[in-house]
MMTF fields as JSON, N, C-alpha, C and O atoms, coordinates in Angstrom:
{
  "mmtfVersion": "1.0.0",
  "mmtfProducer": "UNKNOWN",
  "numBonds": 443,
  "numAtoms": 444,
  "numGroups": 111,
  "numChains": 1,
  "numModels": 1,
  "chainsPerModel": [1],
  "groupsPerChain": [111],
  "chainIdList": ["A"],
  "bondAtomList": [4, 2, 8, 6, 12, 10, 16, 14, 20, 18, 24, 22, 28, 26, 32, 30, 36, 34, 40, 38, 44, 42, 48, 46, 52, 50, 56, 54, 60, 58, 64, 62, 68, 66, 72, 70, 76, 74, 80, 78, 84, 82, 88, 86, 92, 90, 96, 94, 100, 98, 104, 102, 108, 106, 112, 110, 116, 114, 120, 118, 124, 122, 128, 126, 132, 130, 136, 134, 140, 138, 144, 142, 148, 146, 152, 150, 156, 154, 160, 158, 164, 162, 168, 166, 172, 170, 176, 174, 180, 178, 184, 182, 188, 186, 192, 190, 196, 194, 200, 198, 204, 202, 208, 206, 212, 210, 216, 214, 220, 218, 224, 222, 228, 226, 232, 230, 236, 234, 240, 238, 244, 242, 248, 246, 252, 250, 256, 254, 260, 258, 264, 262, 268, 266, 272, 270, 276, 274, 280, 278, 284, 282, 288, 286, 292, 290, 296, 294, 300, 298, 304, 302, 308, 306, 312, 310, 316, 314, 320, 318, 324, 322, 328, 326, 332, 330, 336, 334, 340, 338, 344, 342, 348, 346, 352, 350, 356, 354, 360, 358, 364, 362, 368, 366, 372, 370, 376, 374, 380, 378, 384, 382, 388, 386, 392, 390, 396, 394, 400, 398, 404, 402, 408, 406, 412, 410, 416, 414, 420, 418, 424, 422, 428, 426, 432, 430, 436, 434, 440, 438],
  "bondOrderList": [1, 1, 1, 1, 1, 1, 1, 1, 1, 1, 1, 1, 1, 1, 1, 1, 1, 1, 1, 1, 1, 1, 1, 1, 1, 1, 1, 1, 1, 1, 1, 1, 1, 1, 1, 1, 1, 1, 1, 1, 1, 1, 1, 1, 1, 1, 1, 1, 1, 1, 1, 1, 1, 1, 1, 1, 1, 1, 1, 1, 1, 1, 1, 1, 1, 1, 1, 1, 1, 1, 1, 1, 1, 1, 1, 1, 1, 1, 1, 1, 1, 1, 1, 1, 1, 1, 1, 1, 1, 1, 1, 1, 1, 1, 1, 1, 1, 1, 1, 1, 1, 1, 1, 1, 1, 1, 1, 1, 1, 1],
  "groupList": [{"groupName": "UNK", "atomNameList": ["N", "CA", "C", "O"], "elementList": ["N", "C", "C", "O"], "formalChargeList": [0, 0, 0, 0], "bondAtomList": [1, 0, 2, 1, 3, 2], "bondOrderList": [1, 1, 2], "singleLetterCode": "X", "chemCompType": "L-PEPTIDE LINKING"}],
  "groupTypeList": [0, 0, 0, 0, 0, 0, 0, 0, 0, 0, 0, 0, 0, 0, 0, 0, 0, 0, 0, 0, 0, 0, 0, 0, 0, 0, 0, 0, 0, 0, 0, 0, 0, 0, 0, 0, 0, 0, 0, 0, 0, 0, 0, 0, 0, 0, 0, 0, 0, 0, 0, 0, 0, 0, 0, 0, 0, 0, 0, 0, 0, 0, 0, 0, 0, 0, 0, 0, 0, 0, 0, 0, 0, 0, 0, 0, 0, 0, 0, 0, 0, 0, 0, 0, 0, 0, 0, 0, 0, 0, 0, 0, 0, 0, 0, 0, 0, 0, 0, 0, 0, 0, 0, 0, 0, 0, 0, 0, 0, 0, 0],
  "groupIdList": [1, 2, 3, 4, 5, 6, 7, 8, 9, 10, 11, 12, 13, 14, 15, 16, 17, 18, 19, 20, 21, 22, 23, 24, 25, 26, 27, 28, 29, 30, 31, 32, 33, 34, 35, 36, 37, 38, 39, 40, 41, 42, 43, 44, 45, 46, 47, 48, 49, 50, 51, 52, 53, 54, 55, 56, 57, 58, 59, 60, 61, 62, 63, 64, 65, 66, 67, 68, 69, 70, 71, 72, 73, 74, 75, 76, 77, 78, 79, 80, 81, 82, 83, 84, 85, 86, 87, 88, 89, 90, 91, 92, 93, 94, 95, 96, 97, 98, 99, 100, 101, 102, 103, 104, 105, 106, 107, 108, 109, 110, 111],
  "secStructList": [7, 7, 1, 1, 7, 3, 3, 3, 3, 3, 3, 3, 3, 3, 3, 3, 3, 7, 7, 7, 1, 1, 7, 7, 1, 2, 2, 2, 2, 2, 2, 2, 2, 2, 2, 2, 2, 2, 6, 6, 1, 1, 1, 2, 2, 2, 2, 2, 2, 6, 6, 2, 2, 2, 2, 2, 2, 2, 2, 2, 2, 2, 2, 2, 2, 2, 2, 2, 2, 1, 3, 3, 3, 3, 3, 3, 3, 3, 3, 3, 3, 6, 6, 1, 7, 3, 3, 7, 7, 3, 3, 1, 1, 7, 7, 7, 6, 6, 7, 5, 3, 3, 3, 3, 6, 6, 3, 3, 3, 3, 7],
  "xCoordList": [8.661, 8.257, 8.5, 8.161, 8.993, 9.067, 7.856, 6.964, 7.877, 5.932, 6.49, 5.665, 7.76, 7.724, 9.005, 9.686, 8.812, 9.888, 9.015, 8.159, 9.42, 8.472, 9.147, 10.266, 8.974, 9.6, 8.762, 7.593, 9.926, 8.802, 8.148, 8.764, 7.205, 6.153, 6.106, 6.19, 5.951, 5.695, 6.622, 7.157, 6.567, 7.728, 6.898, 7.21, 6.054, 5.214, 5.955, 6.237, 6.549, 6.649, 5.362, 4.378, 5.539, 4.823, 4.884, 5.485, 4.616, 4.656, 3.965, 2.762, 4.92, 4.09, 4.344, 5.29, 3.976, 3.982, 5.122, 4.95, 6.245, 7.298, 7.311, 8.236, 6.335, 5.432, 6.436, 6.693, 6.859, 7.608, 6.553, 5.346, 7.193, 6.225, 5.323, 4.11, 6.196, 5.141, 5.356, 6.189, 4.698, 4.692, 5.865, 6.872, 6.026, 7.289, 7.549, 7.238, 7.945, 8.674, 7.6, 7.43, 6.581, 5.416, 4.376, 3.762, 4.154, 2.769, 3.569, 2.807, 4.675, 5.113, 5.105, 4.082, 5.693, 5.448, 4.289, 4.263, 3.574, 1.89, 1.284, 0.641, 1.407, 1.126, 1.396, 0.826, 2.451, 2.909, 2.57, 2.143, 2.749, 2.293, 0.498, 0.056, -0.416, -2.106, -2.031, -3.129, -1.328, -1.478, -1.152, -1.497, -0.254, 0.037, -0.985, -1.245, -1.634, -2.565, -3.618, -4.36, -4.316, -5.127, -5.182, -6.178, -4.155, -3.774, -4.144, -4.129, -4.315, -4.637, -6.475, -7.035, -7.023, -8.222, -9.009, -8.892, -9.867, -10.854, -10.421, -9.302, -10.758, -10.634, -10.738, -11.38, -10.306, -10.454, -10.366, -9.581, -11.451, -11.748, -12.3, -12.513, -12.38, -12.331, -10.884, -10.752, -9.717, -8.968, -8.135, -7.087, -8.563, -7.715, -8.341, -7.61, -9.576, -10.401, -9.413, -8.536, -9.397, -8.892, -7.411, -6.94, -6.495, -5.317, -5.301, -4.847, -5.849, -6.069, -6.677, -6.566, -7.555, -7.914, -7.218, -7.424, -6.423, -4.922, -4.471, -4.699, -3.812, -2.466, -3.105, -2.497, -4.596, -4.726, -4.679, -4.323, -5.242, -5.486, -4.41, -4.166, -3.808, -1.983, -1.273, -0.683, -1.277, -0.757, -1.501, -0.774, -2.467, -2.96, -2.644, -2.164, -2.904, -2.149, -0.969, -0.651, 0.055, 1.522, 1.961, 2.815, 1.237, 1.372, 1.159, 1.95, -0.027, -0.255, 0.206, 0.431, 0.531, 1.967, 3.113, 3.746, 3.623, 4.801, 4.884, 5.757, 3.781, 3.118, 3.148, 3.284, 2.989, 2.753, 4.066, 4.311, 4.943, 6.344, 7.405, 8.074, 7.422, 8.331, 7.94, 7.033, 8.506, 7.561, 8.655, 9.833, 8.197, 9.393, 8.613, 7.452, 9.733, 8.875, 9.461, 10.614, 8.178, 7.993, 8.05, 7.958, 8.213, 7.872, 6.535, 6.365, 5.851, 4.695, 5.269, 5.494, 5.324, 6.041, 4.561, 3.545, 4.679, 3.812, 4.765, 5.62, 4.693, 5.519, 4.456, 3.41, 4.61, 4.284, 4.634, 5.78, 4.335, 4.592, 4.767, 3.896, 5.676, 5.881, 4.674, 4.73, 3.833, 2.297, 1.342, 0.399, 1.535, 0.882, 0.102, -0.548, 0.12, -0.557, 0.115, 1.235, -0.346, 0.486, 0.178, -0.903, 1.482, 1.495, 2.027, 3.159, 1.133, 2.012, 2.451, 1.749, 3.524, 3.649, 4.749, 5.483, 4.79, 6.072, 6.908, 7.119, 7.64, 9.123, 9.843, 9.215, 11.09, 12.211, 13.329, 13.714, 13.565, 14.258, 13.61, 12.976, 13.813, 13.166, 14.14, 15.315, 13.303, 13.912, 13.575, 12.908, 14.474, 14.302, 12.922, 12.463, 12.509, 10.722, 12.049, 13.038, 11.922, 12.179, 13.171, 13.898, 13.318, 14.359, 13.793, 12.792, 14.484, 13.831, 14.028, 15.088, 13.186, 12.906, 12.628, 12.807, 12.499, 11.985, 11.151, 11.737, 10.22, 9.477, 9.728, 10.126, 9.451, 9.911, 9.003, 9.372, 7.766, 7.133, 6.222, 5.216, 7.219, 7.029, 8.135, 8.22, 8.914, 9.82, 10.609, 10.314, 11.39, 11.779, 13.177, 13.66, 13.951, 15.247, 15.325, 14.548, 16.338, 16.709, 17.55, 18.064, 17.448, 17.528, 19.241, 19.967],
  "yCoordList": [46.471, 46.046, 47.201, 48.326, 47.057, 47.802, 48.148, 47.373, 49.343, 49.468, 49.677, 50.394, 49.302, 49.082, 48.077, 47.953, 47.487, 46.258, 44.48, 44.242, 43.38, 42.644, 41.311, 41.275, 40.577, 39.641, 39.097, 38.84, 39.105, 38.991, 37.524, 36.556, 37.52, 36.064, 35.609, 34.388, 36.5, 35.772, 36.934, 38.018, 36.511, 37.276, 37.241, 36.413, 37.965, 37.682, 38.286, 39.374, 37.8, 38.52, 38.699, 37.965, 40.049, 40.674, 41.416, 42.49, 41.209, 42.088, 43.266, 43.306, 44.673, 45.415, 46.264, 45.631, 47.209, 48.089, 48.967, 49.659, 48.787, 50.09, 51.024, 51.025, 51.729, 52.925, 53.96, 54.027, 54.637, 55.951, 56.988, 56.746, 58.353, 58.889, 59.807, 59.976, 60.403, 60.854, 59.93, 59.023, 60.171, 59.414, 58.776, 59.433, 57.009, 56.644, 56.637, 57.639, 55.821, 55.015, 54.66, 54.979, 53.8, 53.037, 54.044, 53.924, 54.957, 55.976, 56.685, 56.934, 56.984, 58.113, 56.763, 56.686, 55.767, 54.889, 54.291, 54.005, 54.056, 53.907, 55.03, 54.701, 56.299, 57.619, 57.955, 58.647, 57.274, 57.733, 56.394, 56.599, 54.864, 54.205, 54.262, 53.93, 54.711, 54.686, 56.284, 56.394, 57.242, 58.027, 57.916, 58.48, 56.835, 56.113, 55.655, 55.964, 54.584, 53.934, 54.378, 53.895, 55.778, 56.236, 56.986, 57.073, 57.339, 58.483, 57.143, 57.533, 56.247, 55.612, 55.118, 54.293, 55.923, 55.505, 56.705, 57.562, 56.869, 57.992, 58.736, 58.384, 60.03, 61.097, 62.055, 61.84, 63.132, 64.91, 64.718, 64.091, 65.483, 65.658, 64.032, 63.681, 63.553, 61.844, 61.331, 60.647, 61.398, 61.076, 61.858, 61.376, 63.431, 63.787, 63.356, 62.595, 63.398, 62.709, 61.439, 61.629, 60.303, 58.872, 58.939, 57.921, 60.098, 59.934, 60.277, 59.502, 61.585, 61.847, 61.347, 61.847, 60.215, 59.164, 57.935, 57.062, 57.688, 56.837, 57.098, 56.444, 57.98, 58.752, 58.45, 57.702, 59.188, 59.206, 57.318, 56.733, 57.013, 55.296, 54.325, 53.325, 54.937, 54.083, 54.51, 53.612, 55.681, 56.562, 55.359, 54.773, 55.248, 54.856, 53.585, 53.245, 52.693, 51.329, 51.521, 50.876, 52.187, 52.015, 52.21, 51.549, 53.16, 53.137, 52.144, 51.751, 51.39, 50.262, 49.188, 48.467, 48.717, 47.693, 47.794, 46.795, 49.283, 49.59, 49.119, 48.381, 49.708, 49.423, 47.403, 47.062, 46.643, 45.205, 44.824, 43.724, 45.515, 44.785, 45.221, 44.397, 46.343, 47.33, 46.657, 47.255, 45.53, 45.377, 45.345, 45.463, 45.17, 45.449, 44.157, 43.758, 43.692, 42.845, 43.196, 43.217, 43.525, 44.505, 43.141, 42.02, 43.344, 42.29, 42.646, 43.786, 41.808, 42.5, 41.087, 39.883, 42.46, 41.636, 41.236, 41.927, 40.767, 40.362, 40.173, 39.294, 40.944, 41.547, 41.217, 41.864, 40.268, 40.184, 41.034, 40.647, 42.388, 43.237, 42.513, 41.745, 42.7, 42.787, 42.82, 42.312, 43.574, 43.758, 42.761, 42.771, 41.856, 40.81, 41.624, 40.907, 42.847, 43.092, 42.777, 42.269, 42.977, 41.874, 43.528, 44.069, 43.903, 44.57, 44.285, 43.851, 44.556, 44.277, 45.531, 46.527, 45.353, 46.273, 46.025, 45.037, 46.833, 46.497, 46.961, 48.026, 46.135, 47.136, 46.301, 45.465, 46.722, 46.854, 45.345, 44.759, 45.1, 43.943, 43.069, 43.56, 41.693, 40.833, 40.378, 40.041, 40.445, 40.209, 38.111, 37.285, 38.167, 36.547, 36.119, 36.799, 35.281, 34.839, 34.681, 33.974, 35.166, 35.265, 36.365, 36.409, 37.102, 38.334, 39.081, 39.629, 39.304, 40.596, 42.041, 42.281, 42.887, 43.951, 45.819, 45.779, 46.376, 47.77, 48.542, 49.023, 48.726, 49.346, 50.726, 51.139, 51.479, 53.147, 53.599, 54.24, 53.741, 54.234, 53.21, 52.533, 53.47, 52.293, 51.158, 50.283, 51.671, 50.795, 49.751, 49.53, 49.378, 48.126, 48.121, 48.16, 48.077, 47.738, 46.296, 45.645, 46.177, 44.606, 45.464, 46.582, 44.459, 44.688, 43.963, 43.851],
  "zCoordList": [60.667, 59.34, 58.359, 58.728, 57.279, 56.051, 55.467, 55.121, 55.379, 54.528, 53.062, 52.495, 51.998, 50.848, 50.2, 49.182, 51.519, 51.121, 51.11, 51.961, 50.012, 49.409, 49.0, 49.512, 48.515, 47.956, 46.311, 46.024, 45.606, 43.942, 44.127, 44.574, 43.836, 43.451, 42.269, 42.14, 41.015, 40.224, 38.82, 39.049, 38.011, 36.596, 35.203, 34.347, 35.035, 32.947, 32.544, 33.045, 31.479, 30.146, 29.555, 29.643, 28.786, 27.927, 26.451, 26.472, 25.811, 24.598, 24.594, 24.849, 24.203, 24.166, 22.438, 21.967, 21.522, 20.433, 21.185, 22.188, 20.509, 21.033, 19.789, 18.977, 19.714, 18.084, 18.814, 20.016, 17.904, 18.171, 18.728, 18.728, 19.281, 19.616, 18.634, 18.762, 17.566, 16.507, 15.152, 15.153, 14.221, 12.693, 12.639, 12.903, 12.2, 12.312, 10.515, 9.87, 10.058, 8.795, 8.119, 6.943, 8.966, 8.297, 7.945, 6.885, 8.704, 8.503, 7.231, 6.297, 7.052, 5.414, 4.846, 4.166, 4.803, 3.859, 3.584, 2.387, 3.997, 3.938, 3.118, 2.121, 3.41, 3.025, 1.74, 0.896, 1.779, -0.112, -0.996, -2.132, -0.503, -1.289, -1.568, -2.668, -0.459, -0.48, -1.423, -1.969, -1.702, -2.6, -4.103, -5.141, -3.694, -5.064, -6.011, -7.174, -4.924, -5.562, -5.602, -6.458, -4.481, -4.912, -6.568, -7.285, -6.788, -7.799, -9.432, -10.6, -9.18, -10.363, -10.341, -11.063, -9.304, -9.594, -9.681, -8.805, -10.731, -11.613, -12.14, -12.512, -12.545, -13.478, -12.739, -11.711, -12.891, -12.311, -10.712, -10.0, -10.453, -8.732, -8.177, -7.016, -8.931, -8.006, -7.965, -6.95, -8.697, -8.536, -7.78, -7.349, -7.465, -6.258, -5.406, -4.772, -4.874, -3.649, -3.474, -2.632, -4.05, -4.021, -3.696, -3.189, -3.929, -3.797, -2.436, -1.594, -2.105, -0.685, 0.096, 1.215, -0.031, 1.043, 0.851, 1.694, -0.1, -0.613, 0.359, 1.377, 0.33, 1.326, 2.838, 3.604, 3.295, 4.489, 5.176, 6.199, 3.929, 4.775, 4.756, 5.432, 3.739, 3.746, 5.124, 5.724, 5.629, 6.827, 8.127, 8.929, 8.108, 8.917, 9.172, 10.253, 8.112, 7.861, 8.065, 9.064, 7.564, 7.686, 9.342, 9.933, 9.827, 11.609, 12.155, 13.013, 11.82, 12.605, 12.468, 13.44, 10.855, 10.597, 11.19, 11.532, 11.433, 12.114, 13.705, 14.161, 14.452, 15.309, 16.072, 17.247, 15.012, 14.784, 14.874, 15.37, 14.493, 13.991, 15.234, 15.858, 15.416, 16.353, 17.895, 18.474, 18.581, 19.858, 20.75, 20.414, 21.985, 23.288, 24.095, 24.007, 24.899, 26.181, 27.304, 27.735, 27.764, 29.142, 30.129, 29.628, 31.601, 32.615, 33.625, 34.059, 33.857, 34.886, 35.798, 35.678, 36.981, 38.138, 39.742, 39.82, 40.145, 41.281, 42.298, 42.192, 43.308, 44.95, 45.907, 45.858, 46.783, 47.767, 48.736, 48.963, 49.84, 50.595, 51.894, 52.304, 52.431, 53.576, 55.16, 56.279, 54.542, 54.86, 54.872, 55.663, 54.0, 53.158, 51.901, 51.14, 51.675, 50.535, 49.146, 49.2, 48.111, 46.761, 45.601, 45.372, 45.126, 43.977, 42.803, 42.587, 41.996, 40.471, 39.586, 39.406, 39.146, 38.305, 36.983, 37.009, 36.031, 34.698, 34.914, 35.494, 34.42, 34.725, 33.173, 32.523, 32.876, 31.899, 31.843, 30.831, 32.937, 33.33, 34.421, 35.356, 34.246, 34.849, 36.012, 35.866, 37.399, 38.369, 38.362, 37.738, 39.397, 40.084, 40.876, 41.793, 40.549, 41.743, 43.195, 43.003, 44.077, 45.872, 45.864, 46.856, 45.111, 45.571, 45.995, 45.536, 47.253, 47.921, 47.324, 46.746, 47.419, 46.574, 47.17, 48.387, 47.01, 47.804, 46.942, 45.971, 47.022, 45.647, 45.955, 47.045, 44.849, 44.352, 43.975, 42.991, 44.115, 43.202, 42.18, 42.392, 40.748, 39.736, 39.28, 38.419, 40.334, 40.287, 41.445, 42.62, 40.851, 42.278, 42.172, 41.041, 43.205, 43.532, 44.316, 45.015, 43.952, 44.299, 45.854, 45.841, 47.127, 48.546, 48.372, 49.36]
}
């Protein structure tokens, strides 16, 4: 018996946030439009306060819009083992339900 060879059971698609890894497009664009609009509300030291929590909460918003929009679909796969034990895991490309398989780790090769 194979202790990491399996046959796939079952195939999800998934959606996942493919967010860059630091500040993308949306967090500077968020950033400069919430400073924008902070910058039109009060007088003196309230209106720098407002621009600078403008800026910080547009940043924040603009990441997470970016975040919303930017998505990937991942597969979460279900492997029946050879063993009878059952693993799941994601992977990048979607295999066939009965292909036999060899797991790697976090990954799977087709047999």
């Amino acid at each position: 018996m194979c202790a990491v060879c399996g046959v796939v059971e079952s195939v999800t698609p998934v959606e996942r946030s493919a967010k860059p890894d630091g500040p993308g497009v949306g967090a500077v664009a968020g950033g400069v439009l919430g400073a924008v609009l902070g910058n039109q509300v009060g007088h003196g030291n309230g209106r720098a306060a407002a621009t600078i929590l403008g800026a910080v909460g547009g940043g924040f918003a603009g990441n997470a819009i970016e975040g919303q929009v930017r998505k990937v679909t991942v597969y979460q796969v279900g492997v029946r083992m050879e063993d009878g034990s059952h693993r799941t895991m994601e992977i990048a490309q979607a295999p066939r339900v009965g292909s036999r398989v060899t797991v790697e780790g976090a990954n799977l090769r087709l047999q």
